[in-house]
C-alpha positions in Angstrom: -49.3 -12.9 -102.8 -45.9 -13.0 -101.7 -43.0 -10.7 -100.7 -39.6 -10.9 -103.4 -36.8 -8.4 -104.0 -36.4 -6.6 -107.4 -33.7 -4.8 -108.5 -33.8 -1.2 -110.1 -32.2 0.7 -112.9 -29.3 2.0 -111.3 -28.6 -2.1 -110.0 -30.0 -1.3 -106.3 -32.6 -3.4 -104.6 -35.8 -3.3 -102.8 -38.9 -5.1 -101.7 -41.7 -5.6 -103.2 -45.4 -7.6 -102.6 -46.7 -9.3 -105.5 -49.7 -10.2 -106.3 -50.8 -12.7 -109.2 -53.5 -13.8 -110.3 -54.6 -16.5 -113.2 -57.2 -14.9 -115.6 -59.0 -15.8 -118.3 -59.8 -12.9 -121.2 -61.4 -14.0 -124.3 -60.6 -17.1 -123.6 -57.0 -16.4 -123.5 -55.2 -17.9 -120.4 -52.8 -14.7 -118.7 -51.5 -13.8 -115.3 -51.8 -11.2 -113.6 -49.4 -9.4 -111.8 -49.6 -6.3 -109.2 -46.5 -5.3 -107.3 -46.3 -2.8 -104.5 -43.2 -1.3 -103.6 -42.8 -2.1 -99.9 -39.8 -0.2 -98.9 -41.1 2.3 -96.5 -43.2 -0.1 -95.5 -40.8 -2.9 -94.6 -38.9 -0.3 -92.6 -42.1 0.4 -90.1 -43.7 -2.9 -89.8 -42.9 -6.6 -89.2 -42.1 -8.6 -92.2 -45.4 -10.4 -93.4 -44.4 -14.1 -94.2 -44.3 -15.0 -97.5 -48.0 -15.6 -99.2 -48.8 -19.2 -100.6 -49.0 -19.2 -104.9 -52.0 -18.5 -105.4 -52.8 -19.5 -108.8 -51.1 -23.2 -110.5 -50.2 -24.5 -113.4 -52.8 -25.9 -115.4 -51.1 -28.9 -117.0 -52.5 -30.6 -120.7 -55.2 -32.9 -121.3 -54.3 -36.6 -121.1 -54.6 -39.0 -124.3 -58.2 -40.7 -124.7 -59.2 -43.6 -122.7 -61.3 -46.4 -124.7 -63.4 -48.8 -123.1 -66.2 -51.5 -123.6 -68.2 -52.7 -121.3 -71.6 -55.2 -120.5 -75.2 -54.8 -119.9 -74.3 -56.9 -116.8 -71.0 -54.7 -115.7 -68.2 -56.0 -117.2 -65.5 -54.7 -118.5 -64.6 -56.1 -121.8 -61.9 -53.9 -123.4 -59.6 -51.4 -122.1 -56.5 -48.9 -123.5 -53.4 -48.5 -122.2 -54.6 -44.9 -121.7 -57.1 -45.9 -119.7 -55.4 -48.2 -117.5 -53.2 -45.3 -116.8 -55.6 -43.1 -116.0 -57.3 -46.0 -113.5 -54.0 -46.5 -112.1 -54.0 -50.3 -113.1 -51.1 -52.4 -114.3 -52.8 -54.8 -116.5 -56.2 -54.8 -118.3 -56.6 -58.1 -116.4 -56.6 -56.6 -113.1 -58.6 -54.3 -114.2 -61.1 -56.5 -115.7 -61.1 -58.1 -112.4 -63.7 -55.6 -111.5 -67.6 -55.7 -112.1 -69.1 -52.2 -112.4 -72.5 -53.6 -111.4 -70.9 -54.3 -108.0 -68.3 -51.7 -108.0 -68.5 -48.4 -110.2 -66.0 -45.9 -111.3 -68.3 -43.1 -109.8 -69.2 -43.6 -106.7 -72.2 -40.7 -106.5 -73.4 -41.7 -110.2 -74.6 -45.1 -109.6 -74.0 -47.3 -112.8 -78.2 -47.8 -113.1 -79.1 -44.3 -113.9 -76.2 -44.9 -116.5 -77.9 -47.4 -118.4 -81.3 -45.8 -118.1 -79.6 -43.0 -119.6 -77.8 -44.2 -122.6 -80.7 -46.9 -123.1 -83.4 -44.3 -123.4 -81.4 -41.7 -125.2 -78.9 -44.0 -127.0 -75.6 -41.9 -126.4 -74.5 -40.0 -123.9 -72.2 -37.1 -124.5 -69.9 -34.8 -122.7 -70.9 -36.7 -119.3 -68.5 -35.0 -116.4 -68.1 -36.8 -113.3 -65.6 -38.2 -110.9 -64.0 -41.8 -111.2 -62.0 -44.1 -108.5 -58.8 -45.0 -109.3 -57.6 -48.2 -108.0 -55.3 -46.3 -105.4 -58.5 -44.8 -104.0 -57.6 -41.1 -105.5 -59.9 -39.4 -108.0 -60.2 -39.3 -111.6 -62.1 -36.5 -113.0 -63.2 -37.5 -116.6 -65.6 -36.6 -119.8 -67.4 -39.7 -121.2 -68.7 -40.1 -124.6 -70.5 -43.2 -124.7 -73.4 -45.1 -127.2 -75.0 -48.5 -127.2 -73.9 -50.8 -129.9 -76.9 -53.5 -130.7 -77.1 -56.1 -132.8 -79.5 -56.4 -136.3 -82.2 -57.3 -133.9 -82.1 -54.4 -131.3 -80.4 -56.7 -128.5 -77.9 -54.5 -126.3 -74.0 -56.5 -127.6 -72.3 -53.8 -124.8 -71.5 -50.0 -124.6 -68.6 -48.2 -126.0 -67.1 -45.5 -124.5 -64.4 -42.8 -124.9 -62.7 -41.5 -121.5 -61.0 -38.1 -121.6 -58.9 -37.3 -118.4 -60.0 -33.4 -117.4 -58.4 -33.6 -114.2 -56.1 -31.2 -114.0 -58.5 -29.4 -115.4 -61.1 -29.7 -113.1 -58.5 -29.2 -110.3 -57.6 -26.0 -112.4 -61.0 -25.3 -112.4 -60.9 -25.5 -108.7 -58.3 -23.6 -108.2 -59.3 -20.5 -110.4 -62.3 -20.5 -108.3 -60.8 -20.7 -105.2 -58.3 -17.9 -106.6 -60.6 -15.7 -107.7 -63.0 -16.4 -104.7 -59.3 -15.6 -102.6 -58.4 -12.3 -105.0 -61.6 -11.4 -103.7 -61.7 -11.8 -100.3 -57.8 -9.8 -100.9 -59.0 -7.1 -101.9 -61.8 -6.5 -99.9 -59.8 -7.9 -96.2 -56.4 -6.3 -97.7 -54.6 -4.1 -95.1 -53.4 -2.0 -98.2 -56.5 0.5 -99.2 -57.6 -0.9 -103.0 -59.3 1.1 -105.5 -60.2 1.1 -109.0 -61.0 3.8 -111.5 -61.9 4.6 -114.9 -59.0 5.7 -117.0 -61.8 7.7 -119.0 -63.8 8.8 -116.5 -61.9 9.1 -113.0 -65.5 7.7 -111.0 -64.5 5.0 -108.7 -65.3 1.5 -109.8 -64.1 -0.5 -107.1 -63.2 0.6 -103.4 -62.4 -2.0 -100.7 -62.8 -1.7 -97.0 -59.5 -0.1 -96.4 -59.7 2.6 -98.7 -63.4 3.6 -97.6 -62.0 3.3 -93.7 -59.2 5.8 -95.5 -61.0 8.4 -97.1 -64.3 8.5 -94.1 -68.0 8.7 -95.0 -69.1 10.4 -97.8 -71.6 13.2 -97.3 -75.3 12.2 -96.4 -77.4 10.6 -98.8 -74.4 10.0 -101.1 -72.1 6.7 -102.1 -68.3 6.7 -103.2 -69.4 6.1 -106.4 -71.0 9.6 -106.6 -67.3 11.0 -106.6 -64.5 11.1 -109.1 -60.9 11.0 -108.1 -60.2 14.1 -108.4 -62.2 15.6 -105.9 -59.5 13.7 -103.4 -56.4 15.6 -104.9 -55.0 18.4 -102.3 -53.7 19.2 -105.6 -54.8 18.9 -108.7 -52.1 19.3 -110.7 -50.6 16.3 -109.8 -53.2 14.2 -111.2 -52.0 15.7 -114.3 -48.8 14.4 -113.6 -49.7 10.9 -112.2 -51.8 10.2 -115.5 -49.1 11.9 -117.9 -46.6 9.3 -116.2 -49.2 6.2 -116.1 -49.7 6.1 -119.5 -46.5 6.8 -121.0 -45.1 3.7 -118.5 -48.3 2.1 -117.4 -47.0 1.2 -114.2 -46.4 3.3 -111.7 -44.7 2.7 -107.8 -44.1 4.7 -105.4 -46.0 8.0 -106.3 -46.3 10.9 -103.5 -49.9 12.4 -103.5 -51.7 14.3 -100.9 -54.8 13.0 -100.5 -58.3 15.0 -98.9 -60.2 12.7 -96.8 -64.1 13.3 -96.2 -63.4 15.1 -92.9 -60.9 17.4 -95.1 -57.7 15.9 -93.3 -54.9 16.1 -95.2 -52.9 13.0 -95.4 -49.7 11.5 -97.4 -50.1 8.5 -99.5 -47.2 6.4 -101.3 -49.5 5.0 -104.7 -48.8 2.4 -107.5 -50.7 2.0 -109.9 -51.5 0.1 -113.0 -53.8 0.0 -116.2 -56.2 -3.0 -116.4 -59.2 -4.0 -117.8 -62.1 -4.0 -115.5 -65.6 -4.8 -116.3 -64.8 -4.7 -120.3 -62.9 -0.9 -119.6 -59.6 0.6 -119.2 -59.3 1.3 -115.2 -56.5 1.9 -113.0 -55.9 -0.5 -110.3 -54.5 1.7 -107.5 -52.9 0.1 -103.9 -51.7 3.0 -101.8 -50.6 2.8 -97.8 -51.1 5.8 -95.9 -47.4 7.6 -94.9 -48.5 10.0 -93.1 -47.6 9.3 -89.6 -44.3 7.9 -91.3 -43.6 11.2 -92.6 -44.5 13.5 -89.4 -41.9 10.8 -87.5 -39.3 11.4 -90.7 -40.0 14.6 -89.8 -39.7 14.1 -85.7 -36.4 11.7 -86.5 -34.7 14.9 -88.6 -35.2 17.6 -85.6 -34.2 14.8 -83.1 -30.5 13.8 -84.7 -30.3 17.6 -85.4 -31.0 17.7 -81.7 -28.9 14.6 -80.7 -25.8 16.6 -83.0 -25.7 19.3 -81.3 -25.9 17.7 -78.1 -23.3 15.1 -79.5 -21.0 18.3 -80.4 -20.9 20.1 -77.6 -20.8 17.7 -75.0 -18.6 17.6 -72.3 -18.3 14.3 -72.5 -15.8 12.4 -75.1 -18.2 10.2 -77.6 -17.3 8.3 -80.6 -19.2 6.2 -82.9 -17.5 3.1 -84.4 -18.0 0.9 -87.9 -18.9 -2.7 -85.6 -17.6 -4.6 -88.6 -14.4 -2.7 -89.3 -14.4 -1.2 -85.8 -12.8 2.2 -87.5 -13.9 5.4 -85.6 -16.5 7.2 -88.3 -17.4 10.1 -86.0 -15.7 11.9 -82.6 -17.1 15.4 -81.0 -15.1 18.0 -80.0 -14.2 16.6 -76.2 -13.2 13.2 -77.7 -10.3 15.1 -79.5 -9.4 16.9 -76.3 -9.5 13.8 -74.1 -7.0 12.0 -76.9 -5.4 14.9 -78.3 -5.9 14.5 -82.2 -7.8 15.9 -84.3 -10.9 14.6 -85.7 -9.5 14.1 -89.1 -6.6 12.2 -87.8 -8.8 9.4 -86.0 -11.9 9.0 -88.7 -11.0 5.8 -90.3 -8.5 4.5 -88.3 -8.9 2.0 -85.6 -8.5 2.6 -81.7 -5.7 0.2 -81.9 -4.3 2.2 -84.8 -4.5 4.9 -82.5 -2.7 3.8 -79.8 -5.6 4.5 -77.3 -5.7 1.1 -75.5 -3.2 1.1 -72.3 -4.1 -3.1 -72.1 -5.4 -4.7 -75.1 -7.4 -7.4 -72.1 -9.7 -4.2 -71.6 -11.0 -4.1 -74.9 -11.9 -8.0 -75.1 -13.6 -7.9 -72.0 -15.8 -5.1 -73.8 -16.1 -6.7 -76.9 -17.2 -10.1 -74.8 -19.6 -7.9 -73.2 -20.9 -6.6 -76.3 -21.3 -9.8 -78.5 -23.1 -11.2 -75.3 -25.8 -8.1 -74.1 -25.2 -5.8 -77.5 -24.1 -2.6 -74.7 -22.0 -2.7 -71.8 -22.0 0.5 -69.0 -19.6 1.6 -67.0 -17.0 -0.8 -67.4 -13.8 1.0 -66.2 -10.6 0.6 -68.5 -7.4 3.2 -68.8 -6.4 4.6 -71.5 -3.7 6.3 -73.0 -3.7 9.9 -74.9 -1.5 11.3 -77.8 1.3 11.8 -75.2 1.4 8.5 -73.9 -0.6 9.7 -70.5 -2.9 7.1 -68.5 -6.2 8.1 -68.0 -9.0 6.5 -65.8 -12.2 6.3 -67.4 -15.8 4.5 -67.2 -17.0 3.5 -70.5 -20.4 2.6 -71.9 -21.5 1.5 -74.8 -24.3 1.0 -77.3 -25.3 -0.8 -80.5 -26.8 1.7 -83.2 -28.5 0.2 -86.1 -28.9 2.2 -89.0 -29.8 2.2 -92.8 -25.7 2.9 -93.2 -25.0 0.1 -91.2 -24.7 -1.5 -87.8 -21.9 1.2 -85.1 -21.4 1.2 -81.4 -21.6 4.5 -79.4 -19.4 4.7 -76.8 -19.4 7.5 -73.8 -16.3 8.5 -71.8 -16.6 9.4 -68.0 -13.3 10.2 -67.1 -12.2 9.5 -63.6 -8.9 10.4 -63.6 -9.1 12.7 -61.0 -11.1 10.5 -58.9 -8.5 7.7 -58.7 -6.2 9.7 -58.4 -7.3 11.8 -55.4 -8.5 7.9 -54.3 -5.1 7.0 -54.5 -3.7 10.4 -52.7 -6.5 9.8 -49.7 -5.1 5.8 -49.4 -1.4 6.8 -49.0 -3.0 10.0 -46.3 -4.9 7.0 -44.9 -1.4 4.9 -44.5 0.4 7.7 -43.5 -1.9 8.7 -40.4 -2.3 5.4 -39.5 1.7 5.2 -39.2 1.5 8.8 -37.5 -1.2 7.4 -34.9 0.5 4.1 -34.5 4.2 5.7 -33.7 3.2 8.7 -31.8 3.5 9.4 -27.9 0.2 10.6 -28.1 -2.9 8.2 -27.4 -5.2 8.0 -29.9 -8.9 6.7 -30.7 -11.1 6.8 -33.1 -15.2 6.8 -31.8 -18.4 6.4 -34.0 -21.4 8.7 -33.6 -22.9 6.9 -30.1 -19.4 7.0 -28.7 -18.3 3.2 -29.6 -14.3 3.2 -29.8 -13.7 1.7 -33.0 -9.7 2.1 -33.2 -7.1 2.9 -31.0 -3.3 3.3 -30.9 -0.9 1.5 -29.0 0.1 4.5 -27.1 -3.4 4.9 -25.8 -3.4 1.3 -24.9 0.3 1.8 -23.0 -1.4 5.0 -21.1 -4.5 3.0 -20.1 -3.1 -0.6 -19.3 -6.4 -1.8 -21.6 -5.2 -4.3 -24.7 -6.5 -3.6 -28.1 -9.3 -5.9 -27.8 -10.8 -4.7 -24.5 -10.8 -0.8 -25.4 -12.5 -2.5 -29.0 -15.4 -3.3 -26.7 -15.5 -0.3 -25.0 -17.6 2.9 -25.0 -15.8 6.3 -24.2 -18.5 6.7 -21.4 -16.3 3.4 -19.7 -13.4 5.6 -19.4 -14.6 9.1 -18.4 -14.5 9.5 -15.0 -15.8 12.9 -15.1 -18.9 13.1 -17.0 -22.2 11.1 -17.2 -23.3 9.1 -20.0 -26.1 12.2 -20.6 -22.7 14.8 -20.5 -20.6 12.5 -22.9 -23.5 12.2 -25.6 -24.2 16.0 -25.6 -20.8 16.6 -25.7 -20.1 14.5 -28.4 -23.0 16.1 -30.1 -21.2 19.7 -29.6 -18.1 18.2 -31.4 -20.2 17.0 -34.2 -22.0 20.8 -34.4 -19.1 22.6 -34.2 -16.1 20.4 -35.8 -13.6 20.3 -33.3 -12.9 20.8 -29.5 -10.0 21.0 -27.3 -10.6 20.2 -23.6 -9.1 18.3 -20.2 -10.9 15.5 -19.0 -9.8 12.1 -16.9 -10.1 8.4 -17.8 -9.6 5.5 -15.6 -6.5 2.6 -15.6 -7.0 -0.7 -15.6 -5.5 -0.7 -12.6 -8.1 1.8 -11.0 -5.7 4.9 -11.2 -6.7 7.6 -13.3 -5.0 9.8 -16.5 -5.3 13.8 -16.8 -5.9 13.8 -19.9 -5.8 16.7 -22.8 -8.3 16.0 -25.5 -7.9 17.4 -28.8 -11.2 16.3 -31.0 -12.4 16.6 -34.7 -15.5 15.3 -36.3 -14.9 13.9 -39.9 -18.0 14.4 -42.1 -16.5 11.9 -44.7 -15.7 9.2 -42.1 -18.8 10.2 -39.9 -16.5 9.6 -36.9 -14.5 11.2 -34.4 -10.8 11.6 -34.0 -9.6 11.9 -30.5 -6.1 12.5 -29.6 -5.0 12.4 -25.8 -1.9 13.3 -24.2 -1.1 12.2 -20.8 -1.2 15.6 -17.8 -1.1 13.5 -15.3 2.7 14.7 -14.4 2.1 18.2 -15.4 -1.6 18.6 -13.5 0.5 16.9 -10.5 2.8 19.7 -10.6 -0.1 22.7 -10.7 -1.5 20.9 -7.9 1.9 20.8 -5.7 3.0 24.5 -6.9 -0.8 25.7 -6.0 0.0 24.3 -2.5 3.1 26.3 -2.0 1.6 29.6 -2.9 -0.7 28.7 -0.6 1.7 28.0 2.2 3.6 30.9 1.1 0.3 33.0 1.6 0.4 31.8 4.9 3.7 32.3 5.8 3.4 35.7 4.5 0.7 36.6 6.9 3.2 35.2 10.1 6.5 36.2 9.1 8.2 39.8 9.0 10.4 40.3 5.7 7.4 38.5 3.7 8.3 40.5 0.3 11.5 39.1 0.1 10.9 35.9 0.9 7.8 35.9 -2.0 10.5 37.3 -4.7 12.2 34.2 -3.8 9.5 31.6 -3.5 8.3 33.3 -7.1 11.7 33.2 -8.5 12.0 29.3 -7.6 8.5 29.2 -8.9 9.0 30.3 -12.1 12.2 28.3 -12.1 10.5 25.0 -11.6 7.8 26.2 -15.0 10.9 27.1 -16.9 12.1 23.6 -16.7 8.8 22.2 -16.7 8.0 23.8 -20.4 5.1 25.9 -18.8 4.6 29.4 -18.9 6.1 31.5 -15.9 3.6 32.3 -13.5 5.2 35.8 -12.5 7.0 38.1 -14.3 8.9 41.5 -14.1 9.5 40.5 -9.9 
């Protein structure tokens, strides 16, 4: 058996299995031939490997070998035919050799020979296997008599050698065939059955087919059925045998078959009219499609499925010829994304398009492809109708399909992202030259409090370098709070978002700063960004005015004409706030 491709009608191709098989009708030498259109079947399973020949060549008798040899062994005359057929160059080397001591048949020793011919005279149509002087076997037929002289004394024995080798080895061969077209059909993984062309009763049914079809009923055999009772329809064994015997081959035909347990199940048949047993039968191989067609089935609703997910999907997709890498399908939000129309990118090329804002991108993805057959996420910029750059991630896959070999590709545009990425880096640069130039001191804290940035004002307020305050916790400077009061209050900012609230840190130098905090949690960062401007000066002043209302309280309480002299105090009071920037502590006086 072996696999081959033939080619149809119409010039198209497909596969086939043959199987041949040497046979001898009437004595007539033929071969046999049964082909099985594989098609469906190469598409679902594994390629079998090709099948040894099963049958050879059975090659023509050789010429006749003549010999002559002794009572006592030797061998006293010898053809060129049969010095050929020994294998030896010259009747003297072959002579060279004593039959009594050596003979051309190793499990027919050369005594029962002459017992033989002696006793009978003549031996005929002997069949047996000879040496050759290479050591390799001769299979011959020997005719041989004894020739005497007038008074009955043995003179030699003649012989006539005819070379059935290839014979026997065709012999051999046909039986290790049939013995091997045998064990075929009954180990085949294809159910086999044969039937009368007359009758429709089974005449043959291998393993395969009986595993096919289930147990018949109880105390009956397969043979008690006919073939029809296995049609689902009946009219279509009409059909099958109108079309068998007007071609007498048949591949490839659809049936629906009933199975014992009256499952209904889809076979692919071909069939072909032989003679079996001295009768027309048809020699039927079949291979059960029905799981094949229920996935046909399955495969329709899922790229019906796949389409309309393919159409309308956000996301632009395109599916490219790999060998001529011209776009041969593109869903609706691929001809937003670019701005053409569908009919205005099928058959063109990306490049053709214009699509590609640097050509590097695209090699990098074809590298990618040639070496894992997909790449994801690879992001590359493109360009649209109008010439505008867009940001996107792109994946891609390798589809392989009876129309040929394409690569999906998915579009996840990012634009937006890199964009707002680039927007947040040039906020980033711009508050970081906002925090490094202002008068303000500012530091940036983690979640426990750890100052992870600070400003050089902050640094200028403090007398701390950079690198100490980098070491520092914000409990190291409050002067106010605890460690317990700084973590819950941090905790408040984190609640609430952002606080605004006086505090004091210490100096280097042991003094210490009024400070105003203004504090906001950022939920993106996960940190905390404190600005603090210096009160010392202005908390100084509250202090000192606080102690001349007091003393003016006082003086009040001693002094006649008090009134006056508070309208005045007030008045130089609110002057001082005025040029101070603070509100005026009395009014309408």
């Amino acid at each position: 058996m072996f696999e081959s491709i033939h080619i149809r009608k119409n010039k198209s191709t497909f596969p086939v299995e043959v199987s041949v098989q040497f046979i001898e009708v009437e004595g007539q030498n033929f071969y046999q031939s049964i082909i099985w259109d594989i098609t469906e079947h190469k598409r679902n399973e594994e390629k079998l490997q090709q099948s040894e020949k099963r049958y050879r060549e059975i090659y023509e008798s050789s010429l006749l070998g003549i010999y002559r040899t002794s009572k006592d062994g030797r061998i006293l005359l010898a053809n060129s035919a049969l010095l050929k057929m020994l294998n030896y160059s010259s009747f003297e080397e072959l002579a060279k050799r004593n039959l009594e001591e050596t003979g051309f048949e190793p499990s027919y020793e050369r005594r029962i020979f002459i017992e033989r011919i002696e006793s009978e005279g003549v031996i005929k149509g002997l069949e047996s296997a000879w040496t050759r002087s290479d050591g390799t076997v001769l299979y011959v037929r020997e005719n041989a008599k004894v020739v005497k002289n007038s008074e009955g004394k043995i003179l030699y024995y003649d012989g006539i050698v005819e070379d059935i080798t290839e014979r026997k080895k065709a012999e051999f061969e046909l039986k290790k065939s049939e013995e091997r077209y045998r064990l075929l059909l009954e180990n085949s993984p294809f159910p086999v059955v044969i039937i009368s062309l007359e009758r429709g009763n089974f005449l043959y049914v291998n393993k395969k087919a009986m595993e096919f079809v289930g147990q018949p009923a109880l105390g009956k055999s397969i043979e008690d059925y006919y073939i029809i009772d296995f049609y689902a329809n009946p009219e279509k064994r009409v059909e099958f045998l109108s079309l068998l015997k007007s071609k007498k081959i048949v591949e490839g035909f659809e049936r629906e078959i009933k199975t014992f347990d009256n499952k209904i199940k889809t076979i692919f048949v071909s069939s072909i009219i032989i003679n079996f047993n001295n009768e027309d039968a048809i020699f039927n191989s079949f291979y059960d499609v029905t799981e094949q067609k229920m996935a046909q089935k399955a495969l329709i609703e899922s790229e019906e499925r796949f389409r309309t997910i393919y159409n309308i999907s956000p996301i632009p997709i395109s599916i490219m010829d790999i060998i001529t890498t011209k776009l041969v399908e593109v869903n609706e939000a691929y001809e937003k994304y670019f701005g053409y129309k569908k009919e205005e990118m099928i058959g063109k090329t990306t490049l053709e398009l214009g699509l590609w804002y640097d050509e590097n991108d695209r090699k990098i993805l074809i590298d990618d492809l040639m070496n894992n057959n997909f790449f994801n996420n690879i992001e590359i910029k493109r360009k649209d109708r109008n010439g505008v750059i867009k940001h996107c991630l792109i994946s891609g896959r390798m589809l392989y399909t009876q129309n040929g070999n394409h690569l999906l590709t998915i579009l996840n545009d990012i634009t937006e992202i890199r964009n707002a990425e680039k927007q947040l880096k040039l906020n980033a640069e711009q508050f970081k030259l906002l925090t490094s130039t202002s008068m303000e001191g500012f530091l940036k804290l983690d979640n426990l409090g750890n100052i992870i940035d600070v400003n050089n004002a902050y640094c200028n307020m403090t007398g701390f370098s950079r690198e100490e305050l980098l070491k520092m916790k914000i409990n190291d400077l409050n002067t106010i709070e605890t460690n317990e009061e700084v973590a819950s209050h941090i905790l408040k900012i984190k609640q609430i978002g952002y606080e605004k609230f006086e505090t004091r840190h210490k100096c280097k130098n042991g003094k210490k700063l009024d400070l105003e905090i203004s504090a906001t949690y950022s939920d993106s960062l996960e940190q905390i960004l404190v600005f603090a401007n210096n009160i010392t000066l202005r908390k100084n002043y509250e202090n000192k005015l606080l102690q001349q209302i007091n003393e003016i309280n006082q003086f009040n309480r001693l002094m006649v004409g008090r009134e006056e002299k508070m309208i005045e105090l007030k008045k130089e009071i609110n002057s001082l706030h005025k040029k101070l920037g603070l509100e005026q502590k009395y009014l309408n006086d």
